[in-house]
C-alpha positions as CSV (number, residue, x, y, z in Angstrom):
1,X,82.4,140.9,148.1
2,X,80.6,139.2,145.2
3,X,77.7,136.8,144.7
4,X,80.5,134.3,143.1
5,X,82.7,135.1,146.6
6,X,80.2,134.0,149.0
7,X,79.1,131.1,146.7
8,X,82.6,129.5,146.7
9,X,83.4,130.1,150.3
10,X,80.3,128.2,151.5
11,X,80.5,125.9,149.2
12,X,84.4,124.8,150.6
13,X,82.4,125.1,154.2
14,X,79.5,123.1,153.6
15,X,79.8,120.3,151.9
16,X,76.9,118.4,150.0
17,X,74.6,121.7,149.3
18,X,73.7,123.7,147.1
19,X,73.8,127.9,147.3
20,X,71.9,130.7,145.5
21,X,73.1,134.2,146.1
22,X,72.3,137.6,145.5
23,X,73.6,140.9,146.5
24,X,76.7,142.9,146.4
25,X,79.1,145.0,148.6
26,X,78.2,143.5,152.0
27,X,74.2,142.5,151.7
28,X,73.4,139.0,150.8
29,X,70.4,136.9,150.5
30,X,71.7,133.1,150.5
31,X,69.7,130.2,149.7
32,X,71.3,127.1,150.9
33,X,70.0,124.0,149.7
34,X,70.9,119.8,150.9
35,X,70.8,116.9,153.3
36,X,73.2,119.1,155.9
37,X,69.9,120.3,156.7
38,X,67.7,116.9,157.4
39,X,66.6,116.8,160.8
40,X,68.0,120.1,161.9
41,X,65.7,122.7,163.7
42,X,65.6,126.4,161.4
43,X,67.6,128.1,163.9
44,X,70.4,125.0,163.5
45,X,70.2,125.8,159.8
46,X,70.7,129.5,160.2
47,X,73.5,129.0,162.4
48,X,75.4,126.2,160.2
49,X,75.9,128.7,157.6
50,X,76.1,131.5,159.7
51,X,79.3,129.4,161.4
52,X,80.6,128.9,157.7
53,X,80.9,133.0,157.4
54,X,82.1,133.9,160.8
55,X,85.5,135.1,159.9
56,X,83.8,137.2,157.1
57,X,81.3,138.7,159.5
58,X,83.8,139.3,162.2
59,X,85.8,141.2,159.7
60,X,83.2,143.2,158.4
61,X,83.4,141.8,155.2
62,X,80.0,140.3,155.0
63,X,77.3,142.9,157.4
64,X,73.7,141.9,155.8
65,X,72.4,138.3,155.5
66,X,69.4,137.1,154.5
67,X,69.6,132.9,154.8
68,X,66.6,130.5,153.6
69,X,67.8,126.9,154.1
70,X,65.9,123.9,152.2
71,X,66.4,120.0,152.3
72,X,66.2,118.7,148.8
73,X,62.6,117.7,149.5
74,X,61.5,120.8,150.2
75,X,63.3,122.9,147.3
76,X,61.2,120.5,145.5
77,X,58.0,121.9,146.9
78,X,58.8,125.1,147.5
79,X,57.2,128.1,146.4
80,X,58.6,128.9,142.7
81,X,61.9,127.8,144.8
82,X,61.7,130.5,146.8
């Protein structure tokens, strides 16, 4: 798969966020930024966008993720945005 790949399928997943990606073949590191995140714990982060690439997973599609999830408030503040 491609960066662009990923990009598109969690962006027709996830609505209202914003992704950066980065890899190739099967190794991604995704950073997934919006309000789908307010209020939710880190691991309820992970696993909304790990639920949005199940199928790929499964499949073996998609084997190495690396996932960093940000409100808009914290993107903000974040470290050279991560």
């Amino acid at each position: 798969m491609q960066p662009h790949e990923v990009k598109a399928l969690l962006e027709s997943r996830i609505d209202g966020c914003d992704f950066h990606i980065q890899g190739e073949g099967c190794n991604f590191q995704v950073i997934a930024v919006g309000e789908a995140f307010e209020g939710l714990s880190a691991v309820k982060r992970q696993q909304l966008v790990y639920a949005a690439l199940s199928d790929e997973i499964a499949s073996g599609a998609l084997h190495a993720i690396s996932i960093k999830t940000f409100t808009p408030a914290q993107w903000q503040t974040a470290p050279e945005n991560a």
